[in-house]
FIPA-815855 format. One record per residue (C-alpha): y, x, z; residue number from 1. Coordinates in nm, 2 decimals, always signed. Example, Ala and Ser with C-alpha at 12.3 -4.5 7.8 and 13.67 -1.06 7.14 Angstrom:
BEGIN
-0.45 +1.23 +0.78 1
-0.11 +1.37 +0.71 2
//
This chain:
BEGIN
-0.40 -0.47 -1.25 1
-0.18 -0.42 -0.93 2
+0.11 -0.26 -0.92 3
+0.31 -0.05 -0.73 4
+0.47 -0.14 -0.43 5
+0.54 -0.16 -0.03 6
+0.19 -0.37 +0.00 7
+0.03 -0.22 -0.24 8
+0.14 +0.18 -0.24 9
+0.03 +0.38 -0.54 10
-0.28 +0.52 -0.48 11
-0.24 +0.84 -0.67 12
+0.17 +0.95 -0.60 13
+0.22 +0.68 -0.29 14
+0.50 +0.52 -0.46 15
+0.62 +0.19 -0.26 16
+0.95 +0.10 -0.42 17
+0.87 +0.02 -0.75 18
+0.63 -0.19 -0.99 19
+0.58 +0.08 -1.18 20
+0.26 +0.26 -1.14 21
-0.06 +0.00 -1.21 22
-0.40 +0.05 -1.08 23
-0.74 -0.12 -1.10 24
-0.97 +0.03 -0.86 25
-1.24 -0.28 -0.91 26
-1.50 -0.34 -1.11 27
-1.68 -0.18 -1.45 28
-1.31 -0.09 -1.56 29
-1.12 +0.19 -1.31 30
-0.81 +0.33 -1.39 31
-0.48 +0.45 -1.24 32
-0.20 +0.45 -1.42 33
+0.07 +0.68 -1.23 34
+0.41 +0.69 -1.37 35
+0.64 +0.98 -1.39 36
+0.94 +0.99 -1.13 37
+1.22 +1.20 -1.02 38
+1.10 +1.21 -0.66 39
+0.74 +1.04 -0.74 40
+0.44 +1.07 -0.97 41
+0.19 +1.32 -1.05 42
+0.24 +1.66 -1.01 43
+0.42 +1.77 -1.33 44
+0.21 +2.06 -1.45 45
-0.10 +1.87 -1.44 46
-0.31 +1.90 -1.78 47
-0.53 +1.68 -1.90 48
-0.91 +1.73 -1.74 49
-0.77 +1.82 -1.43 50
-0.87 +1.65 -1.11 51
-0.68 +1.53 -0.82 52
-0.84 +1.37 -0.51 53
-0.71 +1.02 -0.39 54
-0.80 +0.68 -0.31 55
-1.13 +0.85 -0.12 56
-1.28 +0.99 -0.49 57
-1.17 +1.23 -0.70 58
-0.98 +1.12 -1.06 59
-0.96 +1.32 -1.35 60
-0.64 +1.31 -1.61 61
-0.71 +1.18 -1.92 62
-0.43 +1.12 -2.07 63
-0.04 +1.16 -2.07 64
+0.25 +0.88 -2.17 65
+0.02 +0.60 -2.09 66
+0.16 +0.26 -1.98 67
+0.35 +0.01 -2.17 68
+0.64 +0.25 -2.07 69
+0.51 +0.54 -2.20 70
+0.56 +0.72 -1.89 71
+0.26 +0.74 -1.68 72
-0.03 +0.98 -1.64 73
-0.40 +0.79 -1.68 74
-0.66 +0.87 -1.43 75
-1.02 +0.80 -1.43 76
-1.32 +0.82 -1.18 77
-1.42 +1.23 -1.26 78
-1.77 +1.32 -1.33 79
-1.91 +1.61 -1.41 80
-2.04 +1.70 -1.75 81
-2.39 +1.71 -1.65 82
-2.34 +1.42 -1.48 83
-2.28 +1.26 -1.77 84
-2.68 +1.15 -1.89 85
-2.74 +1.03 -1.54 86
-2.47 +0.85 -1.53 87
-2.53 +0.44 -1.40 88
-2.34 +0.17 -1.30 89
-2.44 +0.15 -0.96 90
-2.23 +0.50 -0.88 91
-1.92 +0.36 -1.05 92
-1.92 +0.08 -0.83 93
-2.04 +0.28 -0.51 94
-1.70 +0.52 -0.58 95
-1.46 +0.17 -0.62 96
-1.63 +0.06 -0.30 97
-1.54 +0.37 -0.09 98
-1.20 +0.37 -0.32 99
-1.13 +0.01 -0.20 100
-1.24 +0.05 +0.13 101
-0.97 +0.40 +0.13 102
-0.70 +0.12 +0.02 103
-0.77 -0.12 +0.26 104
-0.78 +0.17 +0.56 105
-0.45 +0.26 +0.46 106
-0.28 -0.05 +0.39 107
-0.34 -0.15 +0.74 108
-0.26 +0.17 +0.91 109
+0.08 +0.16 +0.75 110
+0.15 -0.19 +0.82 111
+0.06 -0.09 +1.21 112
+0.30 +0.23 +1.21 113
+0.59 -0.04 +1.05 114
+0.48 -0.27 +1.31 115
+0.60 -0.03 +1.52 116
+0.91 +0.08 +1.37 117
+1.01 -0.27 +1.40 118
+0.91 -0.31 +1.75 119
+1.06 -0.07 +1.87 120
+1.38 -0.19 +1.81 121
+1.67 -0.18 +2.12 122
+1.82 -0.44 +2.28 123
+2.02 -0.67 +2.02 124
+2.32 -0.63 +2.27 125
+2.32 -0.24 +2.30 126
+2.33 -0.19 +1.89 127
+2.65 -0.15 +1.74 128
+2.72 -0.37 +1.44 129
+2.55 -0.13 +1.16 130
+2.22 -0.01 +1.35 131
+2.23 -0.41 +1.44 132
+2.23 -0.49 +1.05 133
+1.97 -0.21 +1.00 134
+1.75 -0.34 +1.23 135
+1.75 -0.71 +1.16 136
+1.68 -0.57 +0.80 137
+1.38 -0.41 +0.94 138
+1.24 -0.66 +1.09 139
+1.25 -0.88 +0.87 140
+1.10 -0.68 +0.58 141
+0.80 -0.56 +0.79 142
+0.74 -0.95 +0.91 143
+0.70 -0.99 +0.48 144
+0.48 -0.72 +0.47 145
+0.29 -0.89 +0.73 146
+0.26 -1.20 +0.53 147
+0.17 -1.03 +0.21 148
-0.13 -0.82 +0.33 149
-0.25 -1.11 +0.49 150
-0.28 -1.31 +0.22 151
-0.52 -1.00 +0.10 152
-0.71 -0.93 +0.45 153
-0.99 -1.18 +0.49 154
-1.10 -1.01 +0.15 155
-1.11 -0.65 +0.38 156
-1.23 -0.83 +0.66 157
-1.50 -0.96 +0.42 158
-1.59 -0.64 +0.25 159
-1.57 -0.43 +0.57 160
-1.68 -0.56 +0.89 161
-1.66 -0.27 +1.10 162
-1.27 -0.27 +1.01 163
-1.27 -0.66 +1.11 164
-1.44 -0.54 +1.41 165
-1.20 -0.26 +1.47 166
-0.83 -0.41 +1.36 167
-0.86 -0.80 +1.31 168
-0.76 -0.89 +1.69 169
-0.47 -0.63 +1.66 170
-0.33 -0.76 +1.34 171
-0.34 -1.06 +1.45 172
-0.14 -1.00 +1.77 173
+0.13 -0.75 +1.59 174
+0.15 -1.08 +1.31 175
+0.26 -1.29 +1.58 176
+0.45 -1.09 +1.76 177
+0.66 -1.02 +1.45 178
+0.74 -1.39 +1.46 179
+0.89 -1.43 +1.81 180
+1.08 -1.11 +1.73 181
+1.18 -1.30 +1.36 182
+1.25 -1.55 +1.56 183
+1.47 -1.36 +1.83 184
+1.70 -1.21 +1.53 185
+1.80 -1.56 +1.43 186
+1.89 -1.70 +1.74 187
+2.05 -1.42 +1.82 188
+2.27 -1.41 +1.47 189
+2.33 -1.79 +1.48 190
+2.43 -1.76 +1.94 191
+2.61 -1.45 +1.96 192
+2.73 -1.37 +1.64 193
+2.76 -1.71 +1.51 194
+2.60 -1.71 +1.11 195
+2.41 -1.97 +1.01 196
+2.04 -1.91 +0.94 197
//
């Protein structure tokens, strides 16, 4: 199962800063496991047979303190009851496929708005020393999140042409450019402000 985190955002409550929602949205065996949080998680009068749309498909509750916590709400593909005698693989895996494709869609659009964030970063010499820190720190964690989803994309690019058609050239070019600008915070730390990298 995956778990939660800035790669790999809960697909149910969004949650990027911890491990611990889990999800498998492959295969014969779906399920979401969505953990309670102060500021994350389901919504907290949810009962159980109640549906929430996410991930592309809709997800019905199932059951409450799930997870080897105890904590988490568990969500499964929803069908209807007459739904139920007709029921075949082939639609399970149709719903993953559009979940999956939902995933991918969204894992890349966020890496392109942090791409952003980090490129749009002032001049090194007009930052004063905090918003300096702040941005190195920025830059740095969106070059990792770089690297991580593209040890994951020639799976989406696989899967999903059209979005290899659409994104590949541009991830590419914002994955490289992330470098040179990597780069550019350590030469500036070890020239001007005289760390060692």
């Amino acid at each position: 199962m995956q778990v939660s985190s800035k790669q790999t955002p809960c697909p149910c409550c969004g949650r990027v800063r911890t491990n611990h929602c889990r999800f498998n949205l492959d295969g014969s065996y779906p399920i979401v496991l969505c953990h309670d949080g102060v500021s994350s998680g389901p919504p907290p009068n949810l009962q159980i047979g109640e549906t929430l749309d996410f991930a592309g498909i809709k997800w019905a509750l199932v059951g409450k303190g799930k997870g080897h916590s105890g904590n988490s709400h568990e969500f499964r593909p929803h069908r209807e009851r007459e739904q139920w005698g007709d029921w075949t693989p082939s639609a399970d895996l149709l719903q993953m496929q559009q979940a999956r494709r939902s995933l991918a869609i969204h894992s890349i659009d966020r890496f392109f708005e942090r791409f952003q964030q980090a490129w749009d970063v002032k001049d090194f010499h007009s930052l004063p020393m905090p918003a300096l820190r702040q941005a190195f720190d920025l830059i740095y964690a969106v070059e990792q999140e770089g690297l991580a989803l593209a040890r994951s994309i020639q799976t989406i690019w696989r899967e999903h042409p059209d979005l290899r058609d659409r994104h590949k050239s541009r991830f590419e070019a914002y994955l490289k450019n992330l470098r040179y600008q990597r780069q550019d915070v350590d030469d500036f730390r070890q020239h001007y402000l005289g760390e060692v990298i």
